[in-house]
VOLO-840561 format. One record per residue: x, y, z of N, C-alpha, C in turn; residue number from 0; residue in three letters. Coordinates in steps of 0.02 Angstrom, whole numbers, plus 50000, padded with zeros to 5 digits. Example, Ala and Ser with C-alpha at 12.3 -4.5 7.8 and 13.67 -1.06 7.14 Angstrom:
# residues 2
atom n_c1:50660, n_c2:49716, n_c3:50390, ca_c1:50615, ca_c2:49775, ca_c3:50390, c_c1:50660, c_c2:49835, c_c3:50390, nr:0, rest:ALA
atom n_c1:50642, n_c2:49888, n_c3:50354, ca_c1:50684, ca_c2:49947, ca_c3:50357, c_c1:50645, c_c2:50002, c_c3:50394, nr:1, rest:SER
***
This chain:
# residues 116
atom n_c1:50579, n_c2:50498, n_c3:55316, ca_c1:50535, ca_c2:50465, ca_c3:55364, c_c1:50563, c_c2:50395, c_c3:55379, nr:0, rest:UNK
atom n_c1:50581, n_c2:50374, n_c3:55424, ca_c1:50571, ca_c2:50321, ca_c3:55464, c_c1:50526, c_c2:50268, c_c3:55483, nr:1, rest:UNK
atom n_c1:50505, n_c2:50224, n_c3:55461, ca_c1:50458, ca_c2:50181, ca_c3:55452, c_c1:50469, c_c2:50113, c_c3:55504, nr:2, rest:UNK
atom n_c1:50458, n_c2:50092, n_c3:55573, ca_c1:50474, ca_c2:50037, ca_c3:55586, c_c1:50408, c_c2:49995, c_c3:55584, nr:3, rest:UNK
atom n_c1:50420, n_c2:49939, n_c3:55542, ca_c1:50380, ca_c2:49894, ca_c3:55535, c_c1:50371, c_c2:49821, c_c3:55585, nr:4, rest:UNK
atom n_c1:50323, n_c2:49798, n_c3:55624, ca_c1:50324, ca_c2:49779, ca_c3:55685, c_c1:50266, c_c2:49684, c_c3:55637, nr:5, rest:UNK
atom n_c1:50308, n_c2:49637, n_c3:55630, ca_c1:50290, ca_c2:49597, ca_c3:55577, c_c1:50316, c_c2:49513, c_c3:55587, nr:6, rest:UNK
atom n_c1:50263, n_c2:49480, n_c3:55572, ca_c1:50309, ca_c2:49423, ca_c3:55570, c_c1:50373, c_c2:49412, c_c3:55566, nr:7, rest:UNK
atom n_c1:50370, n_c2:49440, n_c3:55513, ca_c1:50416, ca_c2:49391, ca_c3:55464, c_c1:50490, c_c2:49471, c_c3:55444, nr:8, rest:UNK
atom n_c1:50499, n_c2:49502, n_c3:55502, ca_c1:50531, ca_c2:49555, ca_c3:55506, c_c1:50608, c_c2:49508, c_c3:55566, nr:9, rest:UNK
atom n_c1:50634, n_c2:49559, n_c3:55558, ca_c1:50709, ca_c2:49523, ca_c3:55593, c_c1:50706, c_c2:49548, c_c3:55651, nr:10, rest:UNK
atom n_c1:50723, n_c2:49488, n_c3:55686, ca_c1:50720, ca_c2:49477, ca_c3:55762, c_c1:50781, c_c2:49492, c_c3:55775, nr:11, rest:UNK
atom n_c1:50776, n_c2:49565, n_c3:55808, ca_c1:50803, ca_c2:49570, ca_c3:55857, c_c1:50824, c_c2:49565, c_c3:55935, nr:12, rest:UNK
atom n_c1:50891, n_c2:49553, n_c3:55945, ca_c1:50924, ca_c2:49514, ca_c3:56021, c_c1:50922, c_c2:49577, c_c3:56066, nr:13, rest:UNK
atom n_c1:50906, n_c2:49540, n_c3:56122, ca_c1:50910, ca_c2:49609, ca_c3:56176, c_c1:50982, c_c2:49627, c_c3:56164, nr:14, rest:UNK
atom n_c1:51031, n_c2:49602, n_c3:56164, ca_c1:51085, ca_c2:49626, ca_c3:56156, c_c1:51117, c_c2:49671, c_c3:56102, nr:15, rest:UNK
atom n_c1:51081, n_c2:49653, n_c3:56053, ca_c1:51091, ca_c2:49714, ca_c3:55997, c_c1:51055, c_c2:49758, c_c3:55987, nr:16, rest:UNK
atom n_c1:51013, n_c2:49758, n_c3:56030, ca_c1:50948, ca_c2:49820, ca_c3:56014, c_c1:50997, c_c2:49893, c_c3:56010, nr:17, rest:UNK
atom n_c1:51053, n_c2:49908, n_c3:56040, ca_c1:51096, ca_c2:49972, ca_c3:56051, c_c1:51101, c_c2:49959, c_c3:55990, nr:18, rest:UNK
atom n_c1:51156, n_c2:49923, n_c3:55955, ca_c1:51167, ca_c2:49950, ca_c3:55906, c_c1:51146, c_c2:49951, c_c3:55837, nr:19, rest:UNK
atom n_c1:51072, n_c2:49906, n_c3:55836, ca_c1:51038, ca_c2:49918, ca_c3:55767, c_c1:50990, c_c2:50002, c_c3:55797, nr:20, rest:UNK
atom n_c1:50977, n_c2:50024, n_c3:55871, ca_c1:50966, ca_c2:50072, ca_c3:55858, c_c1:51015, c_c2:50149, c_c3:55839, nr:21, rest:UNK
atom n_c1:51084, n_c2:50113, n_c3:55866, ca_c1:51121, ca_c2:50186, ca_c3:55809, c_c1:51138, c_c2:50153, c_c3:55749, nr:22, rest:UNK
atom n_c1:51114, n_c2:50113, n_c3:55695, ca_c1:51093, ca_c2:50095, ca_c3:55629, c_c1:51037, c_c2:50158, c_c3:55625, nr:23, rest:UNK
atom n_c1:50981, n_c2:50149, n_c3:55654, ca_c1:50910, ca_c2:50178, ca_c3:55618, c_c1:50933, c_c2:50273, c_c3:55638, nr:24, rest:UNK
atom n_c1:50971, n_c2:50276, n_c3:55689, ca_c1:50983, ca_c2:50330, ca_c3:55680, c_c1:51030, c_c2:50393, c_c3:55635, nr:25, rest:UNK
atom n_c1:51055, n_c2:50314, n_c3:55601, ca_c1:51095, ca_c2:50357, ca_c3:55570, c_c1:51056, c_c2:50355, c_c3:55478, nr:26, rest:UNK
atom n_c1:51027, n_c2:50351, n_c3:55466, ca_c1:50962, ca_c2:50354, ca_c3:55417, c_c1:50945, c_c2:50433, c_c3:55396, nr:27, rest:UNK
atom n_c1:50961, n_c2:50451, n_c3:55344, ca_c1:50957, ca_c2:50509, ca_c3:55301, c_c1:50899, c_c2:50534, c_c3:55261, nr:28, rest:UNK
atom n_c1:50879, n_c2:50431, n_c3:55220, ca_c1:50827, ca_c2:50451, ca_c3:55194, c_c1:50775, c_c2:50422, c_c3:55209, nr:29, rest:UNK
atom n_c1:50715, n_c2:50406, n_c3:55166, ca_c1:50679, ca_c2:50369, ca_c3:55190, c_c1:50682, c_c2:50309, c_c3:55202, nr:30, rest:UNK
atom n_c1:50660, n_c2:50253, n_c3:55272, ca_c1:50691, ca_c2:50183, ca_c3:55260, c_c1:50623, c_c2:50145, c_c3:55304, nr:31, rest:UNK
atom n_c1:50645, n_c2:50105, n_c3:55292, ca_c1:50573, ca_c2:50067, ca_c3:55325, c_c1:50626, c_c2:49999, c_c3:55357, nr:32, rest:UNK
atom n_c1:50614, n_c2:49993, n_c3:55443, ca_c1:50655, ca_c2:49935, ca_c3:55470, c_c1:50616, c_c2:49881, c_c3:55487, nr:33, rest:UNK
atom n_c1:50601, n_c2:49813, n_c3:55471, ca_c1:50551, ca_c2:49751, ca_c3:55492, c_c1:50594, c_c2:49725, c_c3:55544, nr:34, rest:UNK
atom n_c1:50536, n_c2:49741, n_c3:55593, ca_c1:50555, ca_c2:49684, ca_c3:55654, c_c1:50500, c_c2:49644, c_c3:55664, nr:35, rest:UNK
atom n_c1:50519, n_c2:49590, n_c3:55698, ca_c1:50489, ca_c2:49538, ca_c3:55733, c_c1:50480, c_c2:49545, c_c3:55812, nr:36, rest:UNK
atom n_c1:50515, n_c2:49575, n_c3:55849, ca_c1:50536, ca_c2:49584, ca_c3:55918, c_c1:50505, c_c2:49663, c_c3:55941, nr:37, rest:UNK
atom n_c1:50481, n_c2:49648, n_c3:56006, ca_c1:50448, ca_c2:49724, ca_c3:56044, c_c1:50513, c_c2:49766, c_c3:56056, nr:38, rest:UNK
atom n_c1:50576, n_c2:49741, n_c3:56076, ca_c1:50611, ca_c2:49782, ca_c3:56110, c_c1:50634, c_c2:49847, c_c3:56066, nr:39, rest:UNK
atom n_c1:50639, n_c2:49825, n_c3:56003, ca_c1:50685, ca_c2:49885, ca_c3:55960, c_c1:50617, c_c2:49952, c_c3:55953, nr:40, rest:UNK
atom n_c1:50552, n_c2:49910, n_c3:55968, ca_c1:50501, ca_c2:49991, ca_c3:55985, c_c1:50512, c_c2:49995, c_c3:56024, nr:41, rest:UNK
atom n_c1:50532, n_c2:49986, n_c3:56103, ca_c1:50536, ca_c2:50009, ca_c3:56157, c_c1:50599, c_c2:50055, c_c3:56136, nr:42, rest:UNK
atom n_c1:50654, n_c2:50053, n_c3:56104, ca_c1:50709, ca_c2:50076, ca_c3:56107, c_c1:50712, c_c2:50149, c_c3:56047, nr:43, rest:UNK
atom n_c1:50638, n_c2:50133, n_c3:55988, ca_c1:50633, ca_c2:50204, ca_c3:55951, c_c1:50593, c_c2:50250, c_c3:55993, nr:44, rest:UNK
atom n_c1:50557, n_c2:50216, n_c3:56048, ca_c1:50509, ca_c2:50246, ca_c3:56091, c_c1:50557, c_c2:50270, c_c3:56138, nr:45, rest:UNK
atom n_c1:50606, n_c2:50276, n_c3:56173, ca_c1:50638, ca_c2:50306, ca_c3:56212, c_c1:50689, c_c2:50346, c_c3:56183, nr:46, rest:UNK
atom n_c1:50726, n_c2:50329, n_c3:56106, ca_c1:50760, ca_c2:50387, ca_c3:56090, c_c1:50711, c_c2:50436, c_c3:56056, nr:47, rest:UNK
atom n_c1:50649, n_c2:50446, n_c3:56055, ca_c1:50610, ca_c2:50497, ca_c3:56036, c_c1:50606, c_c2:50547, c_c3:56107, nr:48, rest:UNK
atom n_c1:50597, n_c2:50509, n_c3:56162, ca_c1:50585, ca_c2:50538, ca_c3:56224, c_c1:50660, c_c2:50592, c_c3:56236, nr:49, rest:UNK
atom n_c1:50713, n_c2:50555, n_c3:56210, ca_c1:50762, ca_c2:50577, ca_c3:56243, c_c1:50782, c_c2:50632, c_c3:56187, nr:50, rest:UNK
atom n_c1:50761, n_c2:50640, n_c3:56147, ca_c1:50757, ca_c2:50677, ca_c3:56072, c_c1:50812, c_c2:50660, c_c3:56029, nr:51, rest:UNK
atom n_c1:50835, n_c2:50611, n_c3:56043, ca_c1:50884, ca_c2:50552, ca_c3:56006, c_c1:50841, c_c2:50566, c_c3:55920, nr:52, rest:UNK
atom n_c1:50790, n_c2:50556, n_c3:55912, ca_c1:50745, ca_c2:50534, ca_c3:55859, c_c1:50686, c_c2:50615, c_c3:55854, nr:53, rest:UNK
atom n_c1:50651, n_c2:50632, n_c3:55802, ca_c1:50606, ca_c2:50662, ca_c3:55794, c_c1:50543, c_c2:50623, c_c3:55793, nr:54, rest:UNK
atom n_c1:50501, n_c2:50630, n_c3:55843, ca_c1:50435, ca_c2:50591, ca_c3:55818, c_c1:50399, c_c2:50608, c_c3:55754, nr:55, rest:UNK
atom n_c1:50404, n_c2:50660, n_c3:55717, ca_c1:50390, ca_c2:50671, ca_c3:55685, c_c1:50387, c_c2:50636, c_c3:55629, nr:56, rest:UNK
atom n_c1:50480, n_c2:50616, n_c3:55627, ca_c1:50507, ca_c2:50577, ca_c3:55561, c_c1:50492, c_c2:50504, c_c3:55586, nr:57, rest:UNK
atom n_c1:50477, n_c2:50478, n_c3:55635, ca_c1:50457, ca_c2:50409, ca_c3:55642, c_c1:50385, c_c2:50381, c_c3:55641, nr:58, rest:UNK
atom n_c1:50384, n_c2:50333, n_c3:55611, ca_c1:50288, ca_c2:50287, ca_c3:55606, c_c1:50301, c_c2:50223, c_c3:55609, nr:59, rest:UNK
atom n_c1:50256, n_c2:50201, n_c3:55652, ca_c1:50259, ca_c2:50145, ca_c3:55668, c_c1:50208, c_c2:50103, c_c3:55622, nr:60, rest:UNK
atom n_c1:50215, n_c2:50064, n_c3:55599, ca_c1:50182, ca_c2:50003, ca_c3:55551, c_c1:50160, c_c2:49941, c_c3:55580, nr:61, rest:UNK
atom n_c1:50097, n_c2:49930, n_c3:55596, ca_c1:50067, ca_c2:49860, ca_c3:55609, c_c1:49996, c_c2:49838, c_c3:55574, nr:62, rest:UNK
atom n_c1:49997, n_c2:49767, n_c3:55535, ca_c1:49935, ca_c2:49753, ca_c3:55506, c_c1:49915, c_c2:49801, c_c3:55459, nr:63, rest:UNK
atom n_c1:49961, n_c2:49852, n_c3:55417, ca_c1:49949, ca_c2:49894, ca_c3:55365, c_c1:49916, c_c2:49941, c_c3:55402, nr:64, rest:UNK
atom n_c1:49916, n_c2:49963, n_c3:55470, ca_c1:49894, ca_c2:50008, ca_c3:55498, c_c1:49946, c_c2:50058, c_c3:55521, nr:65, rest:UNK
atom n_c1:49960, n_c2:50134, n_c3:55530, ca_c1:50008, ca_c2:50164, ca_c3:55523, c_c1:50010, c_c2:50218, c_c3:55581, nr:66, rest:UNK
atom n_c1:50071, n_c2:50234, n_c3:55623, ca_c1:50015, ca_c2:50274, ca_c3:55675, c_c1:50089, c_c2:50283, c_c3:55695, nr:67, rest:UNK
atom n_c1:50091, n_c2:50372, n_c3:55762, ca_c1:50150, ca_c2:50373, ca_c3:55792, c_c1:50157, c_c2:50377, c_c3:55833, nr:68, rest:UNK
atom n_c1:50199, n_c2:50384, n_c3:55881, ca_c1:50222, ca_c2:50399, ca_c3:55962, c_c1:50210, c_c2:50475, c_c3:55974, nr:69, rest:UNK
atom n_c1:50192, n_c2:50504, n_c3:56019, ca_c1:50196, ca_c2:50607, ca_c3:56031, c_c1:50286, c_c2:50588, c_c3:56083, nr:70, rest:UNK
atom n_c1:50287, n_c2:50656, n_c3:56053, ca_c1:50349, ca_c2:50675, ca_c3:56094, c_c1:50360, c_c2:50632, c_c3:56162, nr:71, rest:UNK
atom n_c1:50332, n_c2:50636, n_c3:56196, ca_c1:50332, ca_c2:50584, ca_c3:56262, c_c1:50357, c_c2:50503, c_c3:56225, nr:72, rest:UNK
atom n_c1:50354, n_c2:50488, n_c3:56189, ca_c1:50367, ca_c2:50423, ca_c3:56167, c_c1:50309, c_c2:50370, c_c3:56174, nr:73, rest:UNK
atom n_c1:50226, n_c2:50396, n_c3:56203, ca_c1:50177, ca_c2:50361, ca_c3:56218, c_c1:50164, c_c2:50367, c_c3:56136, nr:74, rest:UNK
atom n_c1:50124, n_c2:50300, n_c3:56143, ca_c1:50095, ca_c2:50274, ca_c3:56078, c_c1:49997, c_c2:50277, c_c3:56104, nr:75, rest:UNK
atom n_c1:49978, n_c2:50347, n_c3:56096, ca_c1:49895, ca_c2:50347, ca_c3:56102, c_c1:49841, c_c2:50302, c_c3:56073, nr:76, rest:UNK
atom n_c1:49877, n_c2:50279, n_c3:55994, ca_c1:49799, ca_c2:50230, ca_c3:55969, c_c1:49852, c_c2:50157, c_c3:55968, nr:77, rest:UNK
atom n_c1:49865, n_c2:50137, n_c3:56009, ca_c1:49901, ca_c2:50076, ca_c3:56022, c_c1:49864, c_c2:50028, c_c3:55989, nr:78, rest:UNK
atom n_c1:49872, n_c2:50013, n_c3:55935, ca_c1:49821, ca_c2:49939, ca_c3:55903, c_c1:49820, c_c2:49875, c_c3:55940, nr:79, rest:UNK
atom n_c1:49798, n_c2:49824, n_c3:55957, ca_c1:49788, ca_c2:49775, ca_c3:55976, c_c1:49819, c_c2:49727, c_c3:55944, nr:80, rest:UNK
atom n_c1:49883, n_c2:49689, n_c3:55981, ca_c1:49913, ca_c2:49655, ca_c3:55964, c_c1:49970, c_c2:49678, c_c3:55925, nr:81, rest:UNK
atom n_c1:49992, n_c2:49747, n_c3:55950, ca_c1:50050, ca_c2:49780, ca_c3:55943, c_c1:50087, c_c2:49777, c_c3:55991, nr:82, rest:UNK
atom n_c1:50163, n_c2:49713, n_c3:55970, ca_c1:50206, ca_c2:49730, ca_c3:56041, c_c1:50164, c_c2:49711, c_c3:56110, nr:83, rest:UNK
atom n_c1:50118, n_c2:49656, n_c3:56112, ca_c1:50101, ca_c2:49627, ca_c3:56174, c_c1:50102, c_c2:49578, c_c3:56191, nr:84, rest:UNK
atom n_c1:50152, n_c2:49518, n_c3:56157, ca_c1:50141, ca_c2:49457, ca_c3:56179, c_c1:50172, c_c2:49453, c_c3:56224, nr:85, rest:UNK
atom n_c1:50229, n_c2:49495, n_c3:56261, ca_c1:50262, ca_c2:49496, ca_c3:56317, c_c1:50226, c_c2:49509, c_c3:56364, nr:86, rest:UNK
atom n_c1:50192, n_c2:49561, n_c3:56370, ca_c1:50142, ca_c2:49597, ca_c3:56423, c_c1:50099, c_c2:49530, c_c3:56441, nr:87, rest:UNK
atom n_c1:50040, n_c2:49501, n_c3:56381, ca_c1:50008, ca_c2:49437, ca_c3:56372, c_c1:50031, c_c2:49383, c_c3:56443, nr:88, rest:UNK
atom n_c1:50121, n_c2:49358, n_c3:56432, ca_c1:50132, ca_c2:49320, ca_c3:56452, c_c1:50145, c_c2:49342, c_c3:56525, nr:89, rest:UNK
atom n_c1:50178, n_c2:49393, n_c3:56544, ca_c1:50166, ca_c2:49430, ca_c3:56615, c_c1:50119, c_c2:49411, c_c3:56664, nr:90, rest:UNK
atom n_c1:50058, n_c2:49421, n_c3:56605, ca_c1:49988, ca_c2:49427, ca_c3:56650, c_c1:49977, c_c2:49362, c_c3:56666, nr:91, rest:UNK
atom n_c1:50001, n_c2:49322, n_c3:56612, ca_c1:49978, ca_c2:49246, ca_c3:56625, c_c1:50024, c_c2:49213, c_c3:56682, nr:92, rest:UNK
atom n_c1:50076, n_c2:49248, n_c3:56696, ca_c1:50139, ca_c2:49225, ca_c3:56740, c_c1:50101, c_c2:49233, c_c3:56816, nr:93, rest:UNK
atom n_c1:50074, n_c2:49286, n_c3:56802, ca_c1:50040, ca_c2:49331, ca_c3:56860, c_c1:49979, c_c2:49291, c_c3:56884, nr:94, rest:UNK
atom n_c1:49920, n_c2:49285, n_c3:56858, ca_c1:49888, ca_c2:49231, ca_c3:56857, c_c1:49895, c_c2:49165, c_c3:56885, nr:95, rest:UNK
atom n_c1:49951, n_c2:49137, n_c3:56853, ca_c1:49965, ca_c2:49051, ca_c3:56882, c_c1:49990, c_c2:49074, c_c3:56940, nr:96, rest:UNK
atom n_c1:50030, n_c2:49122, n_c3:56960, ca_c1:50084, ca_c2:49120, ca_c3:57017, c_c1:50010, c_c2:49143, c_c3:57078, nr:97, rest:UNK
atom n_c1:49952, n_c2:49207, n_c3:57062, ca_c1:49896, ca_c2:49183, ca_c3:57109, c_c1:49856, c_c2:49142, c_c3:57118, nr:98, rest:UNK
atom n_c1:49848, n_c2:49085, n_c3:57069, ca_c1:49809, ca_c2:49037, ca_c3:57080, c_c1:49840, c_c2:48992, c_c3:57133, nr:99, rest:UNK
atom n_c1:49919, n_c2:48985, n_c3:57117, ca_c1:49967, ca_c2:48938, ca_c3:57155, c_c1:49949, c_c2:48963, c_c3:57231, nr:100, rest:UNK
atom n_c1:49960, n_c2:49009, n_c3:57233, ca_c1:49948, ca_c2:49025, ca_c3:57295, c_c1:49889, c_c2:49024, c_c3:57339, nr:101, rest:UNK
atom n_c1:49846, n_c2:49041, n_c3:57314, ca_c1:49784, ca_c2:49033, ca_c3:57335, c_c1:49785, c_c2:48940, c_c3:57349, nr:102, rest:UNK
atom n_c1:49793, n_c2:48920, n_c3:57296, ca_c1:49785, ca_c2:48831, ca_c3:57298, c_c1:49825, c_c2:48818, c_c3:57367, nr:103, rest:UNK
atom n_c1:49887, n_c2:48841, n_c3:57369, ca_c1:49942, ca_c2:48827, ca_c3:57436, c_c1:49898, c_c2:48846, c_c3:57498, nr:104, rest:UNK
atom n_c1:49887, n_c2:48913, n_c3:57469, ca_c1:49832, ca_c2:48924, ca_c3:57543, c_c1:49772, c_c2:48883, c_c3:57575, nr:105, rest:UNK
atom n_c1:49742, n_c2:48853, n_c3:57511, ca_c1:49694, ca_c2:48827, ca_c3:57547, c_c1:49717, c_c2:48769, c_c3:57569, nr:106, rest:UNK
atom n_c1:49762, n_c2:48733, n_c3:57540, ca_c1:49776, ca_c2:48663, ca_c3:57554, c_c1:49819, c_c2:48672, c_c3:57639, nr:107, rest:UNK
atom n_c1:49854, n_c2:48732, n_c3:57658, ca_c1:49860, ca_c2:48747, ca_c3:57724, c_c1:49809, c_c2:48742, c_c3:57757, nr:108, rest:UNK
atom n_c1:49774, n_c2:48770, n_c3:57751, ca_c1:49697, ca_c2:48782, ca_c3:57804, c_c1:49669, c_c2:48739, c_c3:57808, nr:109, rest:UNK
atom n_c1:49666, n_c2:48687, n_c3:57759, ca_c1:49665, ca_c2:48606, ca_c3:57768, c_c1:49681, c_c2:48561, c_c3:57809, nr:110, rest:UNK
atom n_c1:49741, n_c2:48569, n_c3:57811, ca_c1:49776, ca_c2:48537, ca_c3:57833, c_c1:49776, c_c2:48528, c_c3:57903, nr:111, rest:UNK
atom n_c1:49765, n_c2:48618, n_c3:57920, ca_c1:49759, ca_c2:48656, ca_c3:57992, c_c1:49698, c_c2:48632, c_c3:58009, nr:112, rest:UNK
atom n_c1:49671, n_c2:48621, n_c3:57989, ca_c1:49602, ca_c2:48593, ca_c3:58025, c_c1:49598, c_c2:48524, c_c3:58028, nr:113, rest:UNK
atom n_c1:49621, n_c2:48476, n_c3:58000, ca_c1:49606, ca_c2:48435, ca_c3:58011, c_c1:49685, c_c2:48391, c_c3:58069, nr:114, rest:UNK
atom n_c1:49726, n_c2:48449, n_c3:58087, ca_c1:49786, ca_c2:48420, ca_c3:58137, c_c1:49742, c_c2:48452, c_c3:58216, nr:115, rest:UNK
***
């Protein structure tokens, strides 16, 4: 079994090495348990399950001592909260300021337009 542990204080992985610490975990015989710090290396056990690179079977994902797996599709169904989302988090918040900006631009146009 395959254990990736998703953790503080787990090793951060670089987008750039995500390839090859994932043919590390693939090449895993027995049981091993990998700590990361970083979303990408689940995005990357989550797509070699899809591609059948990996058995979902033999993989579990570890967060907050809570334990849970991907189905064949590579979807993760009981997704815990605050698994692998501070990226998503910051997206939304990107998303957010960039409509407020706009909206603010807009009105300060229509302002402007009215009073020329």
């Amino acid at each position: 079994m395959i254990t990736i542990e998703y953790c503080e204080d787990g090793q951060p992985i670089s987008d750039f090495s995500c390839s090859d610490w994932l043919y590390n975990v693939k090449q895993v015989t027995a049981d091993h348990i990998f700590r990361v710090s970083t979303s990408l290396p689940i995005g990357f056990i989550r797509l070699a399950i899809v591609r059948g690179e990996l058995d979902y079977n033999n993989v579990t994902f570890l967060y907050c001592g809570h334990p849970f797996q991907a189905n064949r599709f590579g979807a993760i169904l009981d997704w815990p909260t605050g698994f692998c989302d501070r990226y998503i988090a910051v997206c939304e918040d990107i998303l957010r300021a960039a409509m407020k900006k706009k909206r603010e631009e807009r009105a300060a146009n229509t302002i402007e337009m009215v009073q020329n």
